[in-house]
C-alpha positions, 0 to 999 in steps of 0.5 A: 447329809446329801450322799455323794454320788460317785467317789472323787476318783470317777466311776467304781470298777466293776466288782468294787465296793461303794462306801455302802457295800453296794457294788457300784454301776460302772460308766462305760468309756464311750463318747457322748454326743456333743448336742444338747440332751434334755432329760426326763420331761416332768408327765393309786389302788385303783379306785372303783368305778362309780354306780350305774344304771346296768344291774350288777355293775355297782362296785363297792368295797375293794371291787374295780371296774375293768374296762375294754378287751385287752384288760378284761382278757388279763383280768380272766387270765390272770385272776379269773376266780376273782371276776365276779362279772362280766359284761359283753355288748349283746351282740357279743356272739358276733363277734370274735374278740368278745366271744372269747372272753365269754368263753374265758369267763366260762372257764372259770364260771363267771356270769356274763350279762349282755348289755346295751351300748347305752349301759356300756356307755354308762360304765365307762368310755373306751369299753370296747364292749366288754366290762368286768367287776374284778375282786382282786388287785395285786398287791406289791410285798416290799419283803418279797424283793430283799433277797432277789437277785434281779428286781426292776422298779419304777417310781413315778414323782408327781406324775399327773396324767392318768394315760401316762400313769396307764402307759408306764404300768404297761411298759413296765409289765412288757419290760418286767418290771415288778411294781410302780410306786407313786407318792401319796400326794400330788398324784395321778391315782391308778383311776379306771381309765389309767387301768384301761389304758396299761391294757392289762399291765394293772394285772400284773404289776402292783401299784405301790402308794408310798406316803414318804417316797424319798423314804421309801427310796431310801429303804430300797437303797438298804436293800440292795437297790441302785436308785437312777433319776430321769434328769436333764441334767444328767451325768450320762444316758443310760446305756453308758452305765452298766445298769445294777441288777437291783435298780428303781427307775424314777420318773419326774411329774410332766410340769416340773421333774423330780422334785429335789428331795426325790433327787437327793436320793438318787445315785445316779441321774442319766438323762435320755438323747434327743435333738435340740428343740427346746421340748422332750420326752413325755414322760411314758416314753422316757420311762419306756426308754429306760426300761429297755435299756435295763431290759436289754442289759439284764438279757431279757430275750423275745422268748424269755419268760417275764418275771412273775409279779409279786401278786 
């Protein structure tokens, strides 16, 4: 049986109770627009690189590839005793971005390899000069997150585009959020270029791989969480709710939305303002929009400090 949203009498007061025990996220009483709104436009464990011709870079087993500065400098921040080698382009001393880098790796005794444009290029585009085989990934504990007061999760329904995917794990490491959970089938995998593109994000928010995730949805729900759809038919924008602390954001795919068994589980469906056109938002910044929207409600600040990941 399909779980009714909302009880028949309108939205639950702040403080009451939901007939699952869960305290209900109140409507704000403020005027929507009167212009057509379109909601949420339909947009793994990172997989390893493949082996190339620059000696040391071949990845195996549980090992990633790391490609450009800004993901290799989190990945030796982060987890430098798990960087098992870094490559700079030969001129790396020159300049500064990449000898910092070396210098990090120093830190935590990682040999460095100069190598050529030509075995850069081999590894992967957009290197900006600089590559790192990485051991570790973090990983996402589902138990970890029973007993918190606060968690922000985001679930991505069919998204297919690695740069959205990217986009999305870097938002939500900006915005503090703790995972990303993307279904097992019909999905963008978090792949090198996705990871390149989070720009560090894929260091620290886990990427959860969930074979059912109308299930897994559902179990989050028993667990405290408000499950909130990015729909275009939604029942209002985000900031008329007075968002849960506990809360999962979902995402549709770029073609087609959620799918309706993903929406069945959702409490609530918000959509996002836009100007009439016949188009909408992809779906990197319906995400982005939705979690500053949680951000700003949860009180996290310029200079707050971001909830650690659950590595």
């Amino acid at each position: 049986m399909k779980k009714s949203k909302r009880p028949s009498s309108g939205p639950t007061r702040s403080g009451s109770k939901s007939a699952t025990g869960r305290s209900a996220p109140v409507k704000n009483h403020r005027p929507l627009t009167n212009r057509p709104l379109r909601g949420a436009p339909p947009s793994r464990p990172i997989e390893g690189g493949r082996p190339s011709s620059a000696a040391g870079f071949n990845i195996s087993g549980k090992e990633r590839l790391s490609l450009g500065i800004h993901s290799v400098r989190e990945a030796l921040k982060v987890r430098g005793r798990a960087v098992k080698i870094l490559g700079l382009r030969e001129d790396f001393e020159r300049a500064p971005q990449l000898k910092e880098l070396a210098l990090l790796a120093d830190e935590f005794k990682v040999p460095v390899k100069a190598l050529s444009g030509k075995d850069l290029d081999a590894l992967g585009s957009g290197h900006q000069g600089a590559v790192a085989i990485v051991t570790e990934t973090p990983v996402f504990d589902i138990e970890a997150v029973r007993d918190l007061k606060r968690c922000v999760l985001v679930a991505c329904d069919g998204i297919e585009d690695p740069m959205n995917l990217g986009s999305i794990l870097r938002s939500s490491w900006l915005l503090g959020a703790s995972a990303v959970l993307l279904p097992q089938d019909r999905s963008v995998s978090l792949t090198t270029s996705a990871a390149k593109v989070a720009s560090g994000g894929a260091e620290h928010v886990p990427v959860e791989i969930c074979s059912n995730l109308p299930r897994q949805l559902d179990i989050l729900r028993e667990m405290g969480f408000w499950v909130f759809g990015l729909a275009e038919k939604g029942t209002g924008l985000p900031w008329d709710f007075k968002l849960p602390e506990k809360i999962v954001w979902v995402i549709g795919s770029e073609s087609s939305g959620l799918r309706v068994t993903v929406e069945r589980v959702c409490d609530e469906l918000v959509r996002l303002p836009q100007v009439p056109g016949g188009s909408s938002f992809n779906a990197a910044v319906s995400a982005s929009m939705a979690l500053y929207e949680s951000a700003r409600q949860h009180g996290l600040k310029d200079d707050a400090e971001i909830p650690p990941s659950l590595l």
